[in-house]
N, C-alpha and C positions, 0 to 999 in steps of 0.2 A: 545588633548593629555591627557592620565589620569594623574590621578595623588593620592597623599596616600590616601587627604580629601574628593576625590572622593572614592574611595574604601569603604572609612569606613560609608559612606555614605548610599552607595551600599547595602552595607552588613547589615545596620540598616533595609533597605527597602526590602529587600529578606525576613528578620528573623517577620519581620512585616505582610507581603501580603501573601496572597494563590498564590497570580497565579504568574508568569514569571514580574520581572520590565522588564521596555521597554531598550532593551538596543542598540547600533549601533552594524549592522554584524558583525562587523571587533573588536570586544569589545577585545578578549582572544589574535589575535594578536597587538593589542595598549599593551596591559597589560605587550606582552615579548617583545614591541620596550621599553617601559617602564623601564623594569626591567636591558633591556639590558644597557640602557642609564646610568641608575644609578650605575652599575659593569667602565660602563668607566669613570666616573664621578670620581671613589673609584681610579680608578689606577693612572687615571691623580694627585689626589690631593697628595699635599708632606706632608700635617701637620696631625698627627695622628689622632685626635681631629678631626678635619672635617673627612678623612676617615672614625672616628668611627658611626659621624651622621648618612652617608649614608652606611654604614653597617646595621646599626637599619632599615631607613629608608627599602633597601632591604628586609629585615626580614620580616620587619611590612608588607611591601604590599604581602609578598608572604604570611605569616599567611590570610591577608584578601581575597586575591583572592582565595587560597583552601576554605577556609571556605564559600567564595561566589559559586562557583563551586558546593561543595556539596549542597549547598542551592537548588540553581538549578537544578541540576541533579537530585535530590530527586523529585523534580516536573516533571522536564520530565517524570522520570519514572511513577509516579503517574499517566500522562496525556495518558500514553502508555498503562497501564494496565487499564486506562476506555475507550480507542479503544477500546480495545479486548473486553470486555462486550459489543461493540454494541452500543456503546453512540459518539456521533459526538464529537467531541475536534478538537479546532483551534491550531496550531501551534502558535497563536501570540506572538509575542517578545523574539522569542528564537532567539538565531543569528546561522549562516550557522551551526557553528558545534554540537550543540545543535539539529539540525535541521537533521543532519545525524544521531546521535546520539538514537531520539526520531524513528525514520524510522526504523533504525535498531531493534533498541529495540520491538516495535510493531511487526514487521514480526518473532520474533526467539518469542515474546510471543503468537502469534497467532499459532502457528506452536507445540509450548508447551502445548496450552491448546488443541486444535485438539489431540498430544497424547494422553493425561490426559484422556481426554472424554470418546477414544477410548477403553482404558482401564474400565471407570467407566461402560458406555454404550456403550457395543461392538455392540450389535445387534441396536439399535437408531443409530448409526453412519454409519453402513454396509446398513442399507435400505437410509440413508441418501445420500450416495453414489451412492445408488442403482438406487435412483429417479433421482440424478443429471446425473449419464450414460443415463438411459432411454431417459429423456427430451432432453440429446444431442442427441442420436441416431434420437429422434422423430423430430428434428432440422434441423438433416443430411437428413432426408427422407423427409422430404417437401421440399428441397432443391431440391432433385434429383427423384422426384417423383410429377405425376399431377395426380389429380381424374378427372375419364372422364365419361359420361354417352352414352354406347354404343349405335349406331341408327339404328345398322341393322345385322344379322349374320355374322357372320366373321369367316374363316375357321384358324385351331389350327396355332399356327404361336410359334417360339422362340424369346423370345423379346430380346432384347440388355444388360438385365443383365444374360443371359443362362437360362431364365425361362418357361415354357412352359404355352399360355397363348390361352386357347379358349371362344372365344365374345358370348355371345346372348344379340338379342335385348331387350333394357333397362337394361343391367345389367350397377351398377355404379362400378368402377375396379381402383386402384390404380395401375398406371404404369411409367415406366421410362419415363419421358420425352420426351426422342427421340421417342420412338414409339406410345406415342399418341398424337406428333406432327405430326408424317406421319401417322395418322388412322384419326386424325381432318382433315388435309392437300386432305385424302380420301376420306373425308365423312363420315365416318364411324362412326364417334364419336365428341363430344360435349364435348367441357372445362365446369365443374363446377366451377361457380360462387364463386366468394372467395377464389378459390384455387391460390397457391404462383405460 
């Protein structure tokens, strides 16, 4: 269970380190079983004087947990914004919400600087785009496409994508699978080697 001298503890070790202290998942909910503890603590007690302890007490640990919070979150962010530059970062020692947090943040920064870009280098980002369409098309089409080297005349024929396709021998020809499955299947042609 936490507790104040942990906290302040905490918070010595955040304002000290670069990176995240290590802390347990469940850290931000201990903090509000914590806190909550202490509010029932306050209402049960009858003598002012102790009341007023754990009023402080209260106080104290929320000044220290915001101030730890921001500590942290300052890193996440920092950890978020060197994703986006392309540099590996480990998530280590953040706890679950932290961990949502840093996720979130990376995706709406990545998504921010892609604007920015677009704006800075319209034309660098349009052929950027333009290559990543391309190489998927070019992806799509070895998918659905075999190079074949033809063995023998073959009279004009429509092939299965509505295209009009006439063979001569040795010609090498990109076509739909299916029909140079049934023109291998014929004789008529030969799978090249390496093809998907």
């Amino acid at each position: 269970m936490v507790n104040l001298e942990e906290l302040r503890d905490l918070l010595r070790k955040e304002r000290r380190m670069d990176e995240l202290t290590e802390l347990d998942d469940n850290f931000y909910p201990q903090v509000g079983s914590y806190i909550k503890d202490l509010e029932n603590e306050i209402d049960k007690k009858q003598e002012e004087n102790k009341k007023q302890m754990l009023r402080d007490e209260r106080e104290s640990a929320k000044r220290f947990i915001e101030k730890i919070f921001d500590r942290r979150i300052g890193k996440v962010i920092r950890l978020a914004s060197l994703n986006t530059k392309g540099l590996s970062v480990k998530e280590k020692n953040m706890t679950i919400e932290e961990r949502e947090i840093f996720t979130s943040l990376k995706d709406e920064l990545k998504e921010g600087r892609k604007k920015v870009e677009q704006k800075i280098f319209p034309k660098e980002t349009k052929d950027t785009q333009e290559n990543n369409n391309t190489k998927e098309k070019l992806n799509k089409s070895e998918e659905t496409f075999s190079v074949v080297r033809v063995l023998d005349n073959f009279p004009k024929f429509v092939g299965s994508n509505g295209r009009s396709h006439c063979l001569s021998k040795e010609d090498v020809v990109s076509l739909p699978k299916e029909d140079a499955k049934m023109l291998i299947k014929k004789g008529v042609a030969e799978k090249i080697e390496g093809d998907h």
